[in-house]
C-alpha positions, -999 to 999 in steps of 0.1 A, spaced: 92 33 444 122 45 423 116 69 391 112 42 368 85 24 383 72 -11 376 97 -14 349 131 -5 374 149 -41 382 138 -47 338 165 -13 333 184 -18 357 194 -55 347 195 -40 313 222 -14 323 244 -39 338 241 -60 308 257 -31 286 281 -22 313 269 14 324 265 26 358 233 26 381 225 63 368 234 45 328 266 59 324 294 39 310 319 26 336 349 19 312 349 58 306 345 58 264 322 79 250 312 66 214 291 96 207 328 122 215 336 130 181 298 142 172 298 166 203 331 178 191 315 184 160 284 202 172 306 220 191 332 237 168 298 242 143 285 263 177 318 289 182 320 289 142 286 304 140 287 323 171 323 342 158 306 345 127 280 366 147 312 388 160 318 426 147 349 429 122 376 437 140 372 430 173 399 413 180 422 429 163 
């Protein structure tokens, strides 16, 4: 039995439905959720330079 149990082929036909992969990652290669992890992402090196001693890169 796979990882998903009694409910595999119900995900699985799911998946295929909305285009993603086995494993349910997209197969056209988009990712709608990019520009939020971009986001979260510059937020994380603002904070973490803001953690930085003055003049350390100077």
């Amino acid at each position: 039995m796979s990882r998903l149990g009694i409910h595999a082929a119900k995900i699985e036909t799911i998946r295929e439905q909305r285009g993603l992969t086995p494993a349910g990652f997209r197969t056209d290669g988009t990712d709608p959720e990019a520009a939020t992890k971009e986001a979260m992402l510059q937020e994380l090196y603002h904070r973490a330079n803001a953690r930085l001693p003055s003049g350390l890169f100077d």
